[in-house]
Steps between C-alpha positions, in 0.01 A plus 500: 500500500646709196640238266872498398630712218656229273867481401617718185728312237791760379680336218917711455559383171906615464678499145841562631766278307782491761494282778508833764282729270405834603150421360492192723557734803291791391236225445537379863459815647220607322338148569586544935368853448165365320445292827562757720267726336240259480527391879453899552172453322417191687522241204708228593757399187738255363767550222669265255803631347587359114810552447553405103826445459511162561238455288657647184500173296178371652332850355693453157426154442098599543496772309679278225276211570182637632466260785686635797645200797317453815726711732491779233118438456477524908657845475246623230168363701634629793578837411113516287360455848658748664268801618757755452861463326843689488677492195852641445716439268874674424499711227757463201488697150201695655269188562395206694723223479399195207533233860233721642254556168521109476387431811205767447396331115519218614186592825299601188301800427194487759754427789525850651105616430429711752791371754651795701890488378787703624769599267861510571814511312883503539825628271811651557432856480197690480486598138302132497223606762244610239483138353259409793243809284601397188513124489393337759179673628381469104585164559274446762201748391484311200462147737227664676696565844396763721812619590613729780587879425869484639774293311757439733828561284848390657835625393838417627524809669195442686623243687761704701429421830363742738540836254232705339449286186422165731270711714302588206471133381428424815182751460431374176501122574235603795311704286450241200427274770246638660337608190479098410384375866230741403412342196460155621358587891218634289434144242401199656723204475556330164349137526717247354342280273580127479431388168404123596243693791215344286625198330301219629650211708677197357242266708158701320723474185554090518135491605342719181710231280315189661196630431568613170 
């Protein structure tokens, strides 16, 4: 009997800071097409999407602090045990947004070693599209991500319905995609760690002290 391929984690991490971002959507549809692509392979996958908006102050108060709160802290564990990640952010004065960068300083520097990471961005016109070359994939060579040759770069005009520029995000969003079910169909799972795995039990714990 050929054992079951296990499930895939896909962590869409989405910096938009409106409550209908493009990034949010552009995230979404890069996450659905990450499933799809990985189904095609025959690796099974599930996404969580982070949306970080409404954890602006939750991000600012642990950057200022250095502790971040449980949900927040939920969010970061969650998204370091993902086997493959999509990160998009929009893009204003040429770069990543200071929401998003939080959120990534605050997973640490070894968090992306060797993950396979997809890159996308959003802005307003496409005189922004070379920030996902210029600052964010430095951002994530220098974390040790393996990320995917296509950058998936949105611009308002590229979400026009059915015309020529949506048929080439379209292509683009497939294309990124694929290149990232590739990436993790070919790693096995990430094992999640529990950090109290091997802490001994409270009974051997109460016995060691009557015999002490």
């Amino acid at each position: 009997m050929t054992a079951r391929p296990a499930s895939r984690r896909i962590a869409v991490v989405s910096g938009g800071l409106s409550e209908t971002s493009a990034t949010r959507r552009l995230a979404d549809r890069l996450g659905e097409a990450t499933v799809a692509a990985l189904a095609a392979r025959g690796v099974a996958a599930e996404v969580t999407t982070f949306d970080l908006r409404p954890r602006a102050h939750d991000i600012t108060n642990a950057m200022l602090t250095g502790f971040a709160g449980r949900s927040l802290q939920a969010d970061l564990d969650a998204v370091l045990a993902a086997d493959g990640v999509v990160a998009a952010s929009p893009v204003y004065s040429g770069a990543y947004t200071g929401l998003f960068k939080g959120f990534v300083d605050l997973l640490g520097q070894a968090a992306f070693d060797g993950t396979p990471v997809l890159l996308a961005a959003t802005a307003g016109t496409a005189r922004h599209s070379l920030a996902l070359e210029h600052a964010m994939r430095p951002l994530f060579s220098y974390l040790r991500a393996l990320t995917v040759p296509t950058g998936v770069f949105a611009a308002s005009e590229d979400w026009g319905g059915d015309g020529e520029a949506a048929g080439a995000l379209s292509g683009r969003i497939e294309r990124a995609a694929g290149e990232l079910a590739d990436l993790v169909a070919s790693r096995d799972p990430k094992r999640v760690v529990d950090e109290y795995e091997n802490a001994p039990a409270f009974t051997d714990l109460l016995g060691s002290l009557r015999t002490s």
